[in-house]
Every structure is written in structure tokens, then in C-alpha cells.
MARLO-422960 format. One record per residue (C-alpha): x, y, z; residue in three letters. Coordinates in steps of 0.1 Angstrom, whole numbers, padded with zeros to 4 digits, always signed. Layout:
// residues N
XYZALA...
***
This chain:
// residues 196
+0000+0000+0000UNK+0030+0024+0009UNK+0042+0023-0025UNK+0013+0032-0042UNK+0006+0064-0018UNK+0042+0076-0027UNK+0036+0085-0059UNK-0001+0099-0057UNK+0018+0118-0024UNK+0043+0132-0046UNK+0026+0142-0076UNK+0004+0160-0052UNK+0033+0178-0040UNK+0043+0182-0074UNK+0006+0197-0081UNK+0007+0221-0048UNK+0043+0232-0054UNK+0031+0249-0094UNK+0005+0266-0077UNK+0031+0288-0058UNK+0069+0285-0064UNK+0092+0275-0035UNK+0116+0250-0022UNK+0104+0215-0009UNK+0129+0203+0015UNK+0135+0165+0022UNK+0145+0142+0049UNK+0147+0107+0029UNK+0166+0102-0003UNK+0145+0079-0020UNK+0110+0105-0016UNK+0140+0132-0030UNK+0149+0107-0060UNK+0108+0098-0066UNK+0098+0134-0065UNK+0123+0144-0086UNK+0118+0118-0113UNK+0082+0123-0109UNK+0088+0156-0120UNK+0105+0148-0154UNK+0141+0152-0137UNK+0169+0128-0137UNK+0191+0120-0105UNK+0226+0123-0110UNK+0255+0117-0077UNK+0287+0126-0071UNK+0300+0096-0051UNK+0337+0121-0043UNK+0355+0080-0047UNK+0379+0096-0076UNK+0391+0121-0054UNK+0417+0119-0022UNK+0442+0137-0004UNK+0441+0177-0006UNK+0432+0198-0033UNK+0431+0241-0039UNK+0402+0259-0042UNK+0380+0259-0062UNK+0384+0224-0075UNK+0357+0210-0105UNK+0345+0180-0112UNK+0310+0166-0131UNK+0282+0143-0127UNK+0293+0116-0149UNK+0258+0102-0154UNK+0247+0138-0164UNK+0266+0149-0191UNK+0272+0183-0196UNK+0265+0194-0156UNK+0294+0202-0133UNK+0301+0212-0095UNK+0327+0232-0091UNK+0339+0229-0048UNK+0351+0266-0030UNK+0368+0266+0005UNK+0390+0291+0022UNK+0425+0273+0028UNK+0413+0243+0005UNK+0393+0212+0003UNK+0400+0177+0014UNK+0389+0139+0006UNK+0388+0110+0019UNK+0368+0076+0017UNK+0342+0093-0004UNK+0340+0125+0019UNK+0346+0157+0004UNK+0357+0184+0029UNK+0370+0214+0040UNK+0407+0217+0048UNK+0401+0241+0078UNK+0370+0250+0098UNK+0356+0271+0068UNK+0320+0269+0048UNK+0322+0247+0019UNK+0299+0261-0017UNK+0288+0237-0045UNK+0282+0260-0074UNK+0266+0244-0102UNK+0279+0257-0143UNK+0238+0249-0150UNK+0213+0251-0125UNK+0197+0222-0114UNK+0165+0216-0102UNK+0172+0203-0069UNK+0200+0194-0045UNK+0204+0170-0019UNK+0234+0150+0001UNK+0243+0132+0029UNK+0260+0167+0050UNK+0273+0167+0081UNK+0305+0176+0104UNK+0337+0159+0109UNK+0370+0167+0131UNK+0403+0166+0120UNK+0407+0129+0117UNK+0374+0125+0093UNK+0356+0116+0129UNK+0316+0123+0124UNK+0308+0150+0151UNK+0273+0162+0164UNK+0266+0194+0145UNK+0242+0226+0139UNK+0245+0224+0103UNK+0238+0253+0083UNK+0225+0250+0046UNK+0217+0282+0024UNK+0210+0278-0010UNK+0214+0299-0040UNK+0183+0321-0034UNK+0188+0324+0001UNK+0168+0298+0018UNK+0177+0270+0037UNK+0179+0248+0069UNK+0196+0246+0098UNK+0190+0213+0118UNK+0210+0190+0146UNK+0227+0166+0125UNK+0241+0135+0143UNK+0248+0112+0115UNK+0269+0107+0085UNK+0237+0089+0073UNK+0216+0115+0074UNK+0201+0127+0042UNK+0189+0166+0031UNK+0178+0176+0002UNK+0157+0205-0016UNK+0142+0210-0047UNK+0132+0243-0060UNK+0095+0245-0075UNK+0106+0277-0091UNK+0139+0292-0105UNK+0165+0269-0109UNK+0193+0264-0079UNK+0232+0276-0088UNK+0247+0270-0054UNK+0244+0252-0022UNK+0269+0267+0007UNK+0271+0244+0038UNK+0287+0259+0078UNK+0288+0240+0109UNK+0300+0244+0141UNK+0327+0263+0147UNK+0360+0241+0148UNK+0344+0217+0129UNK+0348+0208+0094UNK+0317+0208+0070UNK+0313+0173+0052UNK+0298+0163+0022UNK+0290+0122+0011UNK+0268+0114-0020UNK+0263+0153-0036UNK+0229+0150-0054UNK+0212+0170-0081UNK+0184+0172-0101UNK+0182+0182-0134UNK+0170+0176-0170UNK+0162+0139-0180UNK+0186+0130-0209UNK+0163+0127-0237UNK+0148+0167-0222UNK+0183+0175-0231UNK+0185+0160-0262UNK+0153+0171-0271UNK+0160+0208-0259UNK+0195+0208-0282UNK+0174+0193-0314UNK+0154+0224-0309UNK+0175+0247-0305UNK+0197+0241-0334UNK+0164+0236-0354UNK+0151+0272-0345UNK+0194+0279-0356UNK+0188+0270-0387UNK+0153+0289-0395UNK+0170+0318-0386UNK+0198+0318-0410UNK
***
């Protein structure tokens, strides 16, 4: 029974959220991946495994399973990875900008010490139109994500804690579905050519 309320739950979010444009936040990964995808939108993750060690900021990367889309990682004093963490190399906020807009964001965020040790946090999450949440997170499992019902998102800026370092596993966006893109590319060179 569950599984057929998720949907009708969804596309009644989907419905609600037209009428007046905002951001849906979630709690749960799969309603994030469900809404989304009801929504015409395809999921795409950044898993961080390619990357260890320190790197400068900013530092770039894509969504391999979303051509086209890329993050791009900014951090006063640096960033660092490990184990699939991407992080902050001091006690500094940590921005996801995005080179398209996406439709919605999401990602297991939370705090870590010095040694990559999870720590209790306040975490602070502001997206690119200001809004955002702060909530107690305890977890390296816990998930947060938002999808705008309006314009699309560019950026995603996380703080905790002071002394802390903010923490990101799993970065998650929302965007086009492939054949959208496709589609959106056929017409624009189509409308190209009429013009010529």
C-alpha cells in the first residue's frame, strides 16, 4: 500500500508546489529521487571516490551520469577527501556552485574533526536564493535535500560548528532527463537554422 501512496503523495506535492513557487525540502533520499523523477528530472551523484588527499580551491569535477553538468567545490584554505568525503581543509564553509542550475539538491551533509571523525553538529544550509535549513545533525547517514518549484538552484553553501569541518558524502542533483536535453539541443539548433 505504501508504495502506491508515494507516488499519488508526490505528484500532489508536485501539483501544490506549481500553484506557488518554492523550495520542498527533504529528509529521505528515495522521496527526494521519486519526487524528482516524478517531475520529469533525472538523478545524478557525485560519489567524491575519484578524489583523495588535498586539493586548492575551487576544484571541478561533473556528474558523470549527467553529461554536460558540473560542480565546481570553494573553500577558504582548501578542500579535502577522503573515503568518499569531500571536505573542508580548515574549519571554513564549503559552496557547491553548479555551471547549470539544477532543479534540486540534496546529500548526505554533516560535520567531521580533524581525523574524518563524524561529530554532532548545527548544520547550516543556504541555497542559491537564500533559503535553507539549519538542523542538529548527528549522522553521516543523514540525508537533506531541496528541490526548488521555481527558479533553478546555482549553489548550495554548507557551515557547521565552529571548529568543525563541514562534510559532504553522496552530492545529489536534479536536473533535465537526458532525452529533455536531447530534445531541448534538437530544438535549439532547429530554431538555428530557421533563422539563417
Amino acid at each position: 500500500m505504501l508504495h502506491r501512496t508515494l507516488p499519488v503523495a508526490a505528484a500532489a506535492l508536485a501539483m501544490s508546489g506549481a500553484a506557488s513557487a518554492g523550495i520542498i525540502s527533504f529528509n529521505d533520499q528515495s522521496l527526494f529521487a521519486l519526487f524528482a523523477t516524478n517531475n520529469g528530472k533525472f538523478v545524478a551523484t557525485e560519489e567524491f571516490s575519484a578524489y583523495a588527499g588535498f586539493y586548492t580551491s575551487p576544484l571541478t569535477g561533473n556528474f558523470a551520469s549527467a553529461p554536460g553538468f558540473t560542480w565546481t567545490a570553494t573553500a577558504t584554505g582548501g578542500l579535502f577527501a577522503d573515503g568518499g568525503f569531500m571536505s573542508t581543509n580548515n574549519s571554513t564553509p564549503l559552496t557547491f556552485t553548479f555551471n547549470q542550475g539544477v532543479q534540486g539538491v540534496g546529500g548526505r551533509f554533516f560535520a567531521t574533526d580533524f581525523g574524518f571523525n563524524v561529530q554532532q553538529t548545527i548544520l547550516n544550509v543556504t541555497l542559491s536564493d537564500g533559503s535553507g535549513f539549519i538542523g542538529f545533525i548527528t549522522s553521516a547517514s543523514a540525508f537533506t535535500g531541496f528541490y526548488s518549484t521555481g527558479a533553478l538552484i546555482t549553489s548550495i553553501t554548507l557551515a557547521v560548528d565552529s571548529g568543525e569541518y563541514p562534510t559532504v558524502d553522496s552530492l545529489t542533483v536534479a536536473v533535465p532527463a537526458p532525452g529533455a536535453m536531447a530534445l531541448l539541443g534538437t530544438a535549439a539548433l532547429a530554431g538555428r537554422r530557421r533563422r539563417r
